[in-house]
ZAMARGU-4260 file (C-alpha; in steps of 0.2 Angstrom, whole numbers, plus 5000, padded with zeros to 4 digits):
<rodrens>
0) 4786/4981/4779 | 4796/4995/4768 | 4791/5007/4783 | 4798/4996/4796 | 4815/4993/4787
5) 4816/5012/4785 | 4814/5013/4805 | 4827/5002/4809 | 4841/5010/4796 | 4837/5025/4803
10) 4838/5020/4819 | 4857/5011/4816 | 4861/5026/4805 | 4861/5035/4821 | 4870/5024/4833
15) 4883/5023/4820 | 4884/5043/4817 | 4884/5044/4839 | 4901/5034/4835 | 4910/5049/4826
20) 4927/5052/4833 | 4927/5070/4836 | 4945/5079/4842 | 4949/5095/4849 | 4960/5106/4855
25) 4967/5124/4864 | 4976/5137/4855 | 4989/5146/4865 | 4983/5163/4869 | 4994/5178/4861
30) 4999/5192/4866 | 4993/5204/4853 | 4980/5204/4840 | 4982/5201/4823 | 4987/5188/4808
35) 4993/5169/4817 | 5000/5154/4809 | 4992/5139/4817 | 5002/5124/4815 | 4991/5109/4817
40) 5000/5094/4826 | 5000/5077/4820 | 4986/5069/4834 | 4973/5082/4829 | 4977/5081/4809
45) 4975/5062/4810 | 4959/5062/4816 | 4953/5076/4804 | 4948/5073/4785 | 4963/5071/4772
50) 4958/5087/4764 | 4955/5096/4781 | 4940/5102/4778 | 4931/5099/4794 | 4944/5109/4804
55) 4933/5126/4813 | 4939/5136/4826 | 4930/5143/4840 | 4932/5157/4851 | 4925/5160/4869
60) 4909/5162/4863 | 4905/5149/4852 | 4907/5160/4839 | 4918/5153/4821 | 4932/5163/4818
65) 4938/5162/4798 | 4955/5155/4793 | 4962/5146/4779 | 4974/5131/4778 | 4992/5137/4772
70) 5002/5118/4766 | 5019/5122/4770 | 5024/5122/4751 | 5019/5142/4755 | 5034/5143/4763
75) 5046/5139/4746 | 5053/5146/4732 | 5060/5136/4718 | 5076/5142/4710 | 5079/5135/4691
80) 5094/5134/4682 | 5097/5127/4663 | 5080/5127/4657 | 5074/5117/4643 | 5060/5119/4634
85) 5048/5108/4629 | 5035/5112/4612 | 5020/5116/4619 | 5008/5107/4604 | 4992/5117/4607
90) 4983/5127/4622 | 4964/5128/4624 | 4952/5136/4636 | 4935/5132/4641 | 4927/5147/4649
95) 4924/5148/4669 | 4928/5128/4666 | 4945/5121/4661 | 4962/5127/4654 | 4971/5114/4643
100) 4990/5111/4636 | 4996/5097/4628 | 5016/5098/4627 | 5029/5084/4620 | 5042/5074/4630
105) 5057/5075/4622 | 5064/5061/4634 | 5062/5042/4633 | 5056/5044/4652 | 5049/5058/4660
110) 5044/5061/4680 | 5045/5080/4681 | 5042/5096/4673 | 5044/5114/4678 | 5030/5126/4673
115) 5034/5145/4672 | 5018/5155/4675 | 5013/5173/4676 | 5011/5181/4693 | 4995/5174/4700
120) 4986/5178/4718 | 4982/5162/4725 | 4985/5144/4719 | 4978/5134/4705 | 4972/5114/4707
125) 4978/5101/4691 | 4979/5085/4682 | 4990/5077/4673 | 4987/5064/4657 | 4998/5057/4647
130) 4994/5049/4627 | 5007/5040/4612 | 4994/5046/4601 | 4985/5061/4608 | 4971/5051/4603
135) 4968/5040/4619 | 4973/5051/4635 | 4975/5040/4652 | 4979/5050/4671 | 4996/5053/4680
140) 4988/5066/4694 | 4971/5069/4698 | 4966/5085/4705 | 4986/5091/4713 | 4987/5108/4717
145) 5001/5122/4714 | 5003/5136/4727 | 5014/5151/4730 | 5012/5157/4712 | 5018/5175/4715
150) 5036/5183/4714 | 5039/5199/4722 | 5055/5201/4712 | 5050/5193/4694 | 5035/5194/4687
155) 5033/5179/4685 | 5037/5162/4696 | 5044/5144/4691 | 5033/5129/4697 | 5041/5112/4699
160) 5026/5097/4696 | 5030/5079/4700 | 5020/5062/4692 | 5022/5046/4690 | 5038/5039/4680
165) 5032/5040/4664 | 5036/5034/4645 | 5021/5044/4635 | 5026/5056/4622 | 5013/5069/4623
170) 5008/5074/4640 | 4992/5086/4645 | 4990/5096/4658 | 4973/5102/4663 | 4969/5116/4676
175) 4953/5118/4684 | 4944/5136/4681 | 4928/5131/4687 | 4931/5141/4704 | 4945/5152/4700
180) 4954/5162/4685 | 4964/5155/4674 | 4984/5158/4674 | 4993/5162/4663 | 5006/5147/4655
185) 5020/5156/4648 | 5033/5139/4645 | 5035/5122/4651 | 5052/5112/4652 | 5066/5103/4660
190) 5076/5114/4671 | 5091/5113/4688 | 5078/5116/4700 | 5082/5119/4721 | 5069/5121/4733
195) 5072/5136/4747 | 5063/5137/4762 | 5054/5155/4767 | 5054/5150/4785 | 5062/5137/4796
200) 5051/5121/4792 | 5053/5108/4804 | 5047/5091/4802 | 5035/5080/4813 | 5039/5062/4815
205) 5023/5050/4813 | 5020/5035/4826 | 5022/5018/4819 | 5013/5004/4826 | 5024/4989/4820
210) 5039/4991/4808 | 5042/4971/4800 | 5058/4965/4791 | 5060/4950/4780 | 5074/4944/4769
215) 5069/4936/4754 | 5078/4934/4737 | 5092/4945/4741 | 5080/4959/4746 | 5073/4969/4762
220) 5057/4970/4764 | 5051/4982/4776 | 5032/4981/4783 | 5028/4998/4790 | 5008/4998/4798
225) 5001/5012/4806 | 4986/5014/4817 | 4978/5026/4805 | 4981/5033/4787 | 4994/5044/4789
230) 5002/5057/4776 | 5019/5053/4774 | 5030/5066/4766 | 5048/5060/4771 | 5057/5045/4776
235) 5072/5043/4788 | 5086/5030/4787 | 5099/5025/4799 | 5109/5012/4792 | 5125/5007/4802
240) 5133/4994/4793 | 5142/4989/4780 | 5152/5006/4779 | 5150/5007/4760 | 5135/5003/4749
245) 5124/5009/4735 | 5105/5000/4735 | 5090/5003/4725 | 5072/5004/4737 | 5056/5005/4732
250) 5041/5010/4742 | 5025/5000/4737 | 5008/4996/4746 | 4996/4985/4742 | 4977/4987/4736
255) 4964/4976/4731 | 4955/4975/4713 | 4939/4966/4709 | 4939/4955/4694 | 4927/4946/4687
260) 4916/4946/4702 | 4931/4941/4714 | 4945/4955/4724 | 4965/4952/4719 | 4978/4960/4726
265) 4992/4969/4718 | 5008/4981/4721 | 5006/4997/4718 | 5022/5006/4716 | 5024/5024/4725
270) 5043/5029/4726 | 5060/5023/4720 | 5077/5030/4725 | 5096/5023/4727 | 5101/5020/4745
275) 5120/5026/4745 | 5133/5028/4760 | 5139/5047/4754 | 5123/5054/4751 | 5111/5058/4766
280) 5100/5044/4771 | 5085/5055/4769 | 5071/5052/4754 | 5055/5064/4749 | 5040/5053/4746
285) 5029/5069/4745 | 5010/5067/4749 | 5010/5046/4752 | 4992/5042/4763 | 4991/5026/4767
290) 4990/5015/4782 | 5002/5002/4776 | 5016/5004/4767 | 5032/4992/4762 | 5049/4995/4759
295) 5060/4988/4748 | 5077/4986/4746 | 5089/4977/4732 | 5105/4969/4742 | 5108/4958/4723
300) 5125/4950/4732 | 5128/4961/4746 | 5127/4957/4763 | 5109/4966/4770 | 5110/4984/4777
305) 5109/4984/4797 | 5096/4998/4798 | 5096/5004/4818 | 5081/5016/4813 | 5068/5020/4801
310) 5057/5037/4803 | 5041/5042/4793 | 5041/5062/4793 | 5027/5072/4789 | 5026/5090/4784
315) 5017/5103/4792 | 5001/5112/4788 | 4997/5128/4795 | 4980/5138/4797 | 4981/5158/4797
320) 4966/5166/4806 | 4964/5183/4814 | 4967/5181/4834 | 4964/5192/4849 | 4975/5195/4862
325) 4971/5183/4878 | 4959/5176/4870 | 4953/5158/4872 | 4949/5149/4857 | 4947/5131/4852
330) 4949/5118/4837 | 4939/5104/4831 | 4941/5093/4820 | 4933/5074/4816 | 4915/5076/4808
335) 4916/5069/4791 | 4901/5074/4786 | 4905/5093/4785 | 4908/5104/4771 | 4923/5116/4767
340) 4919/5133/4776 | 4917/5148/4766 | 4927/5164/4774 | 4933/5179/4765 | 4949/5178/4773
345) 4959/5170/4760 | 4953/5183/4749 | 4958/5196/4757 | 4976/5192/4765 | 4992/5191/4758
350) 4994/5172/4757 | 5014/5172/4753 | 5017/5182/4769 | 5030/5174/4777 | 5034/5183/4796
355) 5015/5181/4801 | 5020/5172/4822 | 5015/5155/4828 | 5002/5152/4839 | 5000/5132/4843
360) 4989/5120/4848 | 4988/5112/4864 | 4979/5102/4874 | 4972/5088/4861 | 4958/5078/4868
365) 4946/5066/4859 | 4928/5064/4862 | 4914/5057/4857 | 4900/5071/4848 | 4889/5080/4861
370) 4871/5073/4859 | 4858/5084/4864 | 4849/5077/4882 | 4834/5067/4877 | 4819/5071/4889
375) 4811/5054/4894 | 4796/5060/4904 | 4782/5052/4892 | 4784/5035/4889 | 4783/5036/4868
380) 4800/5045/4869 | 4808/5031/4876 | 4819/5018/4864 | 4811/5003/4871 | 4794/5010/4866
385) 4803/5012/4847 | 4809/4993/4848 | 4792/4987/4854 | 4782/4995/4838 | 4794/4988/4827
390) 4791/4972/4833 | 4772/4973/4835 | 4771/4982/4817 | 4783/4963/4809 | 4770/4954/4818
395) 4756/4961/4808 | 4765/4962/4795 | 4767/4942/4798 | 4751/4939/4801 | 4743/4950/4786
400) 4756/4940/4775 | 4751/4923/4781 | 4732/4925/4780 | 4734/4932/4761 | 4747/4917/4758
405) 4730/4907/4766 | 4720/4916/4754 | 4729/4913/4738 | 4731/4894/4741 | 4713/4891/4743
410) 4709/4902/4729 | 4718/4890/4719 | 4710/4874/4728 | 4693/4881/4721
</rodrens>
């Protein structure tokens, strides 16, 4: 019996894995051989893992040609004015594993700090926790990464990290050194910060299936509800009357807990800003995945805000690989089940370089996996031979169960 239910999950496991939603598509030939920058366009990254490691490319031949993914966050600097210090309480290492430091909040509410690091090739992953005691330690950020953390004109760079709105006096921020060095923390504080672009970044408006408004208790809500989870990295407002107004939002979804043995849902909250007439209607809700999201919006005793448009931006995300002039190559992207590649390109290129041309994707298609042609000249390769020795091995399993059901009753009649 055990057997016959391994056969038949095995066999479902396979029509489900046949399902896999692959995509693809056609990079632009270039002209001349060298160092690309392949932006990856919103219908081939939706249908790709969160992380992006399914991504490969292909040339002619079937071959993989190594890249590495480049955020756009690459492509800026951060220039810090006024900085404060914060005490940094105590630092620690664990070799090849972890670097720790705890600092303290001199503010009664904290949702950024700005780390200044040594110059450092390549980019460093972190969490955030935050403790009243430094006793009991509870997360802010799980596993964010900074990037870009090399300065050709200081040696060293200034590092803006964003968290959750926070109260906790102490704070600890640990960086992973399990796959990399460590870096070097020179100071951590409060500073003026302003964020250049390198390069022209331009933004990519996401699709929205069905954008919902409802008035209740002197607020908007806003029911935005996408096809897909989507990463959000900005939102858009056009808002045409009244001619003045100040409003607070809030951006929240909504997510299910279990307790005690039954699911309740809650608000989670993501984002808060101030809707105001002389500011620019636009608002950073860096790195939001979800499929849902709500909108908020405090009127108190003001008349609603006419909104003629809301747009959900999201940032690029660019690959660099070595190309060949007129040469065809192709991107997939869509099989969960794949690892993170490992190429020495990243190694061995200058990641911050920021006049490398564009070459870009065209051409998206989605399809299903190629299965390999089955042959079907014997008659025990055929799937209605598989369904007919399942079925003859339950019946005798049944019957084999029945006799020795048989057997035990008379054995107790005796």
């Amino acid at each position: 019996m055990i057997k016959s239910i391994k056969l038949i999950i095995i066999l479902f496991g396979s029509m489900a894995f046949a399902q896999t939603t692959q995509v693809s598509g056609t990079i632009d030939p270039v002209q001349e051989d060298g160092l690309y920058r392949i932006r990856i366009p919103h219908n081939l990254r939706t249908y790709a893992t969160h992380n992006l490691r399914d991504i490969r490319i292909w040339d002619a031949k079937g071959h993989q040609v190594p890249y590495f993914v480049q955020p756009v966050t690459d492509y800026k600097t951060t220039k810090v004015s006024d900085f404060t210090e914060f005490p940094i309480l105590s630092s620690s290492k664990i070799a090849d594993t972890s670097s720790t430091y705890i600092f303290k909040n001199p503010y009664k509410t904290l949702e950024n700090a700005v780390l200044l690091i040594a110059n450092y090739q390549g980019s460093k992953s972190y969490s955030l926790e935050g403790s009243k005691d430094q006793e009991q330690w509870f997360g802010l950020v799980n596993n964010e990464q900074i990037s870009v953390l090399k300065s050709s004109k200081e040696p060293h760079v200034y590092k803006n990290i964003y968290f959750p709105l926070s109260t906790y006096p102490y704070l600890k921020i640990v960086f992973n050194d399990r796959h990399s060095l460590p870096i070097n923390l020179l100071k951590i504080g409060m500073a003026n910060t302003e964020t250049v672009n390198l390069v022209p970044i331009s933004m990519e408006k996401v699709p929205v299936k069905s954008i919902d408004f409802l008035e209740k208790d002197k607020k908007t809500q806003i029911h935005i509800h996408f096809e897909r989870q989507e990463v959000i990295d900005q939102i858009r407002l056009d808002i045409t009357a009244p001619e003045l107004f100040s409003r607070n939002a809030l951006v929240y979804t909504m997510k299910e807990i279990e307790v005690k043995r039954s699911m309740e849902t809650y608000r989670q909250n993501l984002e808060s800003f101030t809707i105001r007439s002389d500011q620019e209607l636009v608002f950073h809700v860096p790195g939001l995945l979800e499929k849902e999201l709500y909108l908020e919006i405090d009127n108190k005793d003001n008349p609603k805000l006419q909104i003629n448009s809301i747009q959900l931006m999201q940032e690029p995300v660019y690959l660099v690989a070595a190309l060949k002039g007129r040469e065809a190559y192709k991107v997939t992207a869509g099989t969960d089940t794949l690892d993170f590649p490992d190429y020495d390109i990243s190694k061995v290129t200058n990641t911050i370089k920021t006049e490398l041309p564009i070459a870009e994707i065209r051409s998206v298609v989605y399809e299903q996996p190629i299965v390999a042609a089955k042959k079907s000249d014997s008659f025990w390769q055929q799937a209605w031979f598989m369904w007919v020795c399942i079925a003859l091995a339950g019946l005798m399993i049944s019957y084999y169960a029945f006799n020795l059901l048989k057997d035990l009753d008379k054995n107790k009649t005796d």
